[in-house]
C-alpha positions in Angstrom: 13.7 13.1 -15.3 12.3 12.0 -12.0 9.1 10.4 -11.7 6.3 10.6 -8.5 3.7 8.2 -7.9 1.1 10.0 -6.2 -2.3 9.1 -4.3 -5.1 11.0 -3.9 -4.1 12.5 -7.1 -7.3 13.6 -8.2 -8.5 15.1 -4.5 -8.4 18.5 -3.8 -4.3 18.7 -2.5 -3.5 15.8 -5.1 -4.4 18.1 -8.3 -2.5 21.1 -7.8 0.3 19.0 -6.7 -0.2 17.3 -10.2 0.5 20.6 -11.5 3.4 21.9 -9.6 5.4 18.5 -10.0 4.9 19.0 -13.9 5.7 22.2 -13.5 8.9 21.5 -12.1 9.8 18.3 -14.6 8.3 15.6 -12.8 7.0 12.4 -14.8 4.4 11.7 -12.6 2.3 8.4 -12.2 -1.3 9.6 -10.5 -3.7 6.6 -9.0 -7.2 7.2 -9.3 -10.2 5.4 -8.2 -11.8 6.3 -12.2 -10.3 6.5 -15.4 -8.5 9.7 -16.5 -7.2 11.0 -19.6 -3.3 11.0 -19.7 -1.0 15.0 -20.2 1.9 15.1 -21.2 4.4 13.6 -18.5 1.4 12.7 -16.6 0.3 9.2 -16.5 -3.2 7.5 -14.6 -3.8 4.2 -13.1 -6.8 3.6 -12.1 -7.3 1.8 -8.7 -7.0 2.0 -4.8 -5.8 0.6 -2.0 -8.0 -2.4 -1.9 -7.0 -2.8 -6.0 -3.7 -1.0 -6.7 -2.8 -1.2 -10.4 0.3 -2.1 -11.2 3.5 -0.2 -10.3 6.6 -0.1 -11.9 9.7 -1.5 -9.4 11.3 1.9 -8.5 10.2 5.7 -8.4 11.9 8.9 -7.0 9.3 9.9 -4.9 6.0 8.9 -3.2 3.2 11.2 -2.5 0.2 10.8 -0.7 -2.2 13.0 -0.5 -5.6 10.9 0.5 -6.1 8.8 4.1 -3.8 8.4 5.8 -4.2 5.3 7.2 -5.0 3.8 4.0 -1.6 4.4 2.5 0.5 3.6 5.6 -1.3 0.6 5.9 -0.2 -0.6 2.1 3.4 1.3 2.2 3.8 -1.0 4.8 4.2 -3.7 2.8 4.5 -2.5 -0.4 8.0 -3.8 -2.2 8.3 -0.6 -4.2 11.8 1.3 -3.9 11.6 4.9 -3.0 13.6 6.8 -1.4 11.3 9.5 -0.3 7.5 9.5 0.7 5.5 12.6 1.8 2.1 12.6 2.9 -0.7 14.1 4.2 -2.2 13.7 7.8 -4.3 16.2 9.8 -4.1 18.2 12.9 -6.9 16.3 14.2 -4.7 14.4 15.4 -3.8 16.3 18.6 -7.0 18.8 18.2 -9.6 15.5 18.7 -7.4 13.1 21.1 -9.8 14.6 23.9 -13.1 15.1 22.4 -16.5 14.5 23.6 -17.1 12.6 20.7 -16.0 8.9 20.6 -16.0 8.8 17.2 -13.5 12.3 16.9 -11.2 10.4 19.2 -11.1 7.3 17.2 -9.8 9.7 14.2 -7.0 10.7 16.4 -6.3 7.2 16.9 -6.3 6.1 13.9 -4.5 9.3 12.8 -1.7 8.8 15.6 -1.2 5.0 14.4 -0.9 5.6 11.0 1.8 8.3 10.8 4.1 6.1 13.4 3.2 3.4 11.0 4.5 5.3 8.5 7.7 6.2 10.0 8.8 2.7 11.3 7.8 1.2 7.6 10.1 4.4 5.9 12.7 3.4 8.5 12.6 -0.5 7.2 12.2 0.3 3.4 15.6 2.5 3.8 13.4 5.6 3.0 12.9 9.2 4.5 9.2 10.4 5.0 7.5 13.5 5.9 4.3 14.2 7.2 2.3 17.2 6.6 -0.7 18.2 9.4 -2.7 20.8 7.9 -4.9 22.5 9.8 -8.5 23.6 8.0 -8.0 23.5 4.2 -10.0 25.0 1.7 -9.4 26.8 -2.0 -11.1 23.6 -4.0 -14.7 23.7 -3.1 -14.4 20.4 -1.7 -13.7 20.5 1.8 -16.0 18.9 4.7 -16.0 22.8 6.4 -15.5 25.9 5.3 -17.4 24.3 1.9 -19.8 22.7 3.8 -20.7 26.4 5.8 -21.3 28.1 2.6 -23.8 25.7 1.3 -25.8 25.5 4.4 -25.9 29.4 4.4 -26.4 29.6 0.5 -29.3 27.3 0.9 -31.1 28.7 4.2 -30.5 32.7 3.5 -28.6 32.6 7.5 -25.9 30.9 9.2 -25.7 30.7 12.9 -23.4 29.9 15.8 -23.1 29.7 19.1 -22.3 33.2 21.0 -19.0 33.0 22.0 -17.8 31.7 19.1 -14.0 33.2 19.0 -11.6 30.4 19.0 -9.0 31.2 16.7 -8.3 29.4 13.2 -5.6 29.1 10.8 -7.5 27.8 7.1 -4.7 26.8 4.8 -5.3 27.0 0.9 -4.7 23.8 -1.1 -2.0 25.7 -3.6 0.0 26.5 0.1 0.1 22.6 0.6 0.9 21.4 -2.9 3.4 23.7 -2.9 4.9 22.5 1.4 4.6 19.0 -0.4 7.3 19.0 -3.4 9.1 21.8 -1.3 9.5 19.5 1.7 10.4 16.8 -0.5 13.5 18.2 -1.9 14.4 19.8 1.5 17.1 17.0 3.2 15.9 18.8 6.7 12.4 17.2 6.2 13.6 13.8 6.1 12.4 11.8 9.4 10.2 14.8 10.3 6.1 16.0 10.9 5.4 19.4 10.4 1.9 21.1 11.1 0.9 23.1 8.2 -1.4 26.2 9.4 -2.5 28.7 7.1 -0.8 32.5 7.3 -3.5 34.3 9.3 -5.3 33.6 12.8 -8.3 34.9 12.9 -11.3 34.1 15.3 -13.3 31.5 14.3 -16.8 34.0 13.9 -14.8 36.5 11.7 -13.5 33.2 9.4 -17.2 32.1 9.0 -18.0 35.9 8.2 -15.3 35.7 5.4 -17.1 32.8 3.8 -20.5 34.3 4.1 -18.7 37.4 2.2 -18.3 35.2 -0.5 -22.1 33.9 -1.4 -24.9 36.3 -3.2 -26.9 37.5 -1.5 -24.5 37.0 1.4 -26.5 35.8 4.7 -26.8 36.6 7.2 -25.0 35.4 10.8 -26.5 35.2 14.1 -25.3 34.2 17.4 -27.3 32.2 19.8 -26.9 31.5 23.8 -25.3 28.4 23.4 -28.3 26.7 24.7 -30.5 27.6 22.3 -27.4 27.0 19.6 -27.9 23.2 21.0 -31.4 22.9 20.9 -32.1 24.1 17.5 -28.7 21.6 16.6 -30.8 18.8 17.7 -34.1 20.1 16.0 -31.9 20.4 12.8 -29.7 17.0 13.2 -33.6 15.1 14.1 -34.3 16.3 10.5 -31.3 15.1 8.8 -29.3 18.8 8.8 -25.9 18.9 10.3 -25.5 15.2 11.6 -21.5 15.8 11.5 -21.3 18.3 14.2 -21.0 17.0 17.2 -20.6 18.4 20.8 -17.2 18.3 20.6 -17.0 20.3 16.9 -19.2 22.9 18.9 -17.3 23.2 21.9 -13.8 23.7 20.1 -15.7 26.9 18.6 -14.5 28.0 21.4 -11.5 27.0 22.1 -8.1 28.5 20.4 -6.6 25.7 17.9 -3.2 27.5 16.9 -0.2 25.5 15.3 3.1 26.8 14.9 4.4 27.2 11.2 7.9 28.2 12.3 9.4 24.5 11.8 8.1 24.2 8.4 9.2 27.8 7.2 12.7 27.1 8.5 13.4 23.5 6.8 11.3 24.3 3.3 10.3 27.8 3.4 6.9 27.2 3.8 4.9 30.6 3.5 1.3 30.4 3.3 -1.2 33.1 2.3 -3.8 35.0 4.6 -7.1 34.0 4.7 -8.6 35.8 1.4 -11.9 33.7 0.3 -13.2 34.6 -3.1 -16.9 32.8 -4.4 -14.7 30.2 -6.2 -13.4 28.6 -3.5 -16.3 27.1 -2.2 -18.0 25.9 -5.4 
């Protein structure tokens, strides 16, 4: 039987991962920051990064499905034996290298560093990694957007945006990235390699927020504003505490087109994601 350690276990990729790798025979070892009840071939540690339980000497497989950064930074100089890691990143790594938004760009940076961290400490620890760059995930009702929209328009009856608003999106369900992550890590053509992980439709951004309206009773309405007026009543909402992530540059990619190619990771591992089909449980 081969066994996984895997991080982030208990986030919204790590749990159905959980599932698959027992579905497949997998002992699996799953670190979270509280205390868990144990399943059969499943055990928890509880910790982090900052107080990692301890680990046994040797598994088949490492999985990480939390911050990046986090985990490179510990891989690093971790003294476990593994012969293959796979973990998560983002594609706000390219899409936020050239925001308006320090902050955005720092993401990038610290994005960029980790994953070549990653690779040079796979490359010294005699291991292959892959990284996985989804694009916007959802399906767990615990995502920081598509999530974060429905509650906004749940709680205020409305949801607006900024006219113009047609920039196309790819969401990606968190069952379509458990399932990329054990597939890539049996795949030998993964090994050494980053693959962007977009969901199966593009669609324009406006017509993905009307899907998630589609999914809250009574569904809200959606407006679209000059983007002038979009801005001012931003600032009049962020002054009273109301959207203080979204930034200029979150608005302005509204607009802009931020399509990732799939191809690569449906030729290595068969990766074949669904169309974007919200239902009401998807976003709590």
């Amino acid at each position: 039987m081969k066994t996984a350690l895997v991080f982030g276990a208990s986030g919204q990729i790590g749990a159905p991962l959980l599932e698959r790798l027992g579905d497949a025979g997998w002992r699996v070892l799953a670190v979270s920051r509280e205390a868990r009840s144990d399943a059969p071939g499943r055990h928890w540690l509880q910790g982090d990064f900052a107080r990692m339980p301890a680990l046994p000497a040797a598994v088949d497989a490492v999985f990480s499905c939390g911050p990046l950064d986090l985990f490179a930074r510990w891989y690093e100089a971790a003294g476990l034996h593994c012969p293959r890691v796979v973990a998560f990143g983002s594609t706000s790594a390219s899409t936020k290298q050239d925001s308006w938004d320090e902050a955005e760009r720092e993401l990038a940076r610290r994005l960029l560093g980790a994953e070549a961290r990653l690779h040079a400490a796979a490359e010294a620890h005699g291991a292959a990694a892959t990284l996985l760059r989804p694009t916007l995930v959802y399906g767990a009702g615990r995502d920081a957007t598509l999530t974060r929209i429905a509650a906004m328009a749940r709680r205020w009856g409305r949801f607006v945006l900024p006219a113009r608003a047609e920039g196309l999106r790819q969401p990606v369900h968190v069952d379509d990235l458990a399932a990329a992550a054990l597939a890539a890590c049996e795949a030998q053509a993964a090994h050494g390699r980053a693959y962007d992980l977009p969901g199966g439709e593009r669609l324009p951004y406006r017509e993905m927020v009307a899907r998630v309206l589609a999914c809250v009773e009574p569904r809200p309405a959606l407006h679209a504003l000059p983007m002038p007026v979009f801005l001012a009543l931003l600032r009049l909402a962020q002054a009273r505490g109301i959207a203080g992530g979204l930034g200029p540059g979150a608005v302005a990619r509204m607009r802009e087109d931020l399509v990732f190619d799939a191809a690569p990771a449906a030729r290595d591992f068969a990766y074949a994601p669904r169309e974007f089909r919200p239902n009401p449980g998807m976003f709590g």
